[in-house]
N, C-alpha and C positions, 0 to 999 in steps of 0.2 A: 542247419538253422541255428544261428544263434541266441542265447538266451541274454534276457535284460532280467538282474535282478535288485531288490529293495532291499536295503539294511536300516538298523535303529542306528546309526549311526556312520565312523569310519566304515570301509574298508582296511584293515589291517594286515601286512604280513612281516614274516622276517626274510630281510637281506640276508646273502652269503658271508657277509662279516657278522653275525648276529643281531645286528638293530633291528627297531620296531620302528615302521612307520604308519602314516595313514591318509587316507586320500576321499574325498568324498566320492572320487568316481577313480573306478579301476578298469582297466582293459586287460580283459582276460582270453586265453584261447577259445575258449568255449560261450564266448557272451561278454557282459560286461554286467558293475555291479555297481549300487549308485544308492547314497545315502535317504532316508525316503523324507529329510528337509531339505534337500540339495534341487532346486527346480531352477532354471533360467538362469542360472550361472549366480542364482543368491542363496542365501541361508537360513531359513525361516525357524531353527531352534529357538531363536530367543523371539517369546510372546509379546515381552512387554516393550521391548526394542524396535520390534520389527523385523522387517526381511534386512540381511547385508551381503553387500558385494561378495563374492568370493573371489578371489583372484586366481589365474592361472585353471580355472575351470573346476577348483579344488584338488588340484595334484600339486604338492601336496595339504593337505588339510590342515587349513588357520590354525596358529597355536590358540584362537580364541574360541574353536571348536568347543562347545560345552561337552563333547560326548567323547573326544579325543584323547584325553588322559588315559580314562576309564575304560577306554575300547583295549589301549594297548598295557594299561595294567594286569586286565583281563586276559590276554593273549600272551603275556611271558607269565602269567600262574599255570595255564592253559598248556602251554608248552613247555615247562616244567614238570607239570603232572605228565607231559608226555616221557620226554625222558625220563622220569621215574618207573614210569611204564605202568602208571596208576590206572590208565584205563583200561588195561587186559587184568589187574589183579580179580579175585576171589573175593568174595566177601568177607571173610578170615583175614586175608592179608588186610584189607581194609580196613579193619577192625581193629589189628595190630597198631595202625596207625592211626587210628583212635584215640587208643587210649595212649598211646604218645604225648598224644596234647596236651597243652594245658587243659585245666579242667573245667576253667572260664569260658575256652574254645569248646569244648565238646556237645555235642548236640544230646538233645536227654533222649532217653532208652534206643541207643544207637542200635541193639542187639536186634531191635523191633524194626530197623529203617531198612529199606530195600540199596542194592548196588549204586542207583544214580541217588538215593537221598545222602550217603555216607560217600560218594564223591566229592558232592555237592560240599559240603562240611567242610569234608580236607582243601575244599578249591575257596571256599570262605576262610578259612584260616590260613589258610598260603598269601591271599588279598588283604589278610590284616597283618600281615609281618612275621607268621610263624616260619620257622624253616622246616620244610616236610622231611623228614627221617626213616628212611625203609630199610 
């Protein structure tokens, strides 16, 4: 049985050449995944506009997507912290990169913040322009 699931947005992945795309609705092996303003082939993000077309059934996803940017900004910080291999580190190594940061970026009594709050940090300072150093 296949699963239908809902996102706050895209669908996003990375192609075999490295890009980032996005689509309101995706077909995947196991289901499919589908933006939760993507209904009847319109776009209901924008409140004060109204619903709009989407063309192509949202594959791929309008550049006037409000959530589209942000989706795949999110996912090459995301994916970066993978290949860093930030989400198997320790809380120590995490730490390390911590205080790497600038100090403007650093979240206050990090010593006191658990694994996902002190990811959390380094994956908001990755989305504000820092470059992460391990």
């Amino acid at each position: 049985m296949s699963k239908f699931h809902r996102t706050c947005g895209p669908a996003v992945w990375k192609d075999k050449d490295g890009e980032f795309h996005g689509a309101c609705t995706r077909k995947l092996s196991g289901g499919m995944i589908c933006c939760i303003e993507f209904t009847g082939g319109r776009c209901h993000a924008d409140r004060k506009a109204g619903p709009r077309d989407v063309p192509n059934d949202g594959n791929p996803a309008p550049d006037w997507c409000p959530y589209l940017a942000g989706m795949i900004r999110d996912a090459r910080v995301i994916d970066k912290m993978d290949d860093l291999g930030l989400r198997a580190h320790v809380k120590g190594d995490l730490l390390k990169v911590i205080r790497a940061m600038p100090k403007s970026m650093r979240p206050n009594g990090a010593r006191g913040l658990g694994l996902m709050a002190l990811q959390k940090a380094i994956f908001d300072a990755c989305a504000a322009g820092w470059e992460v150093r391990v």
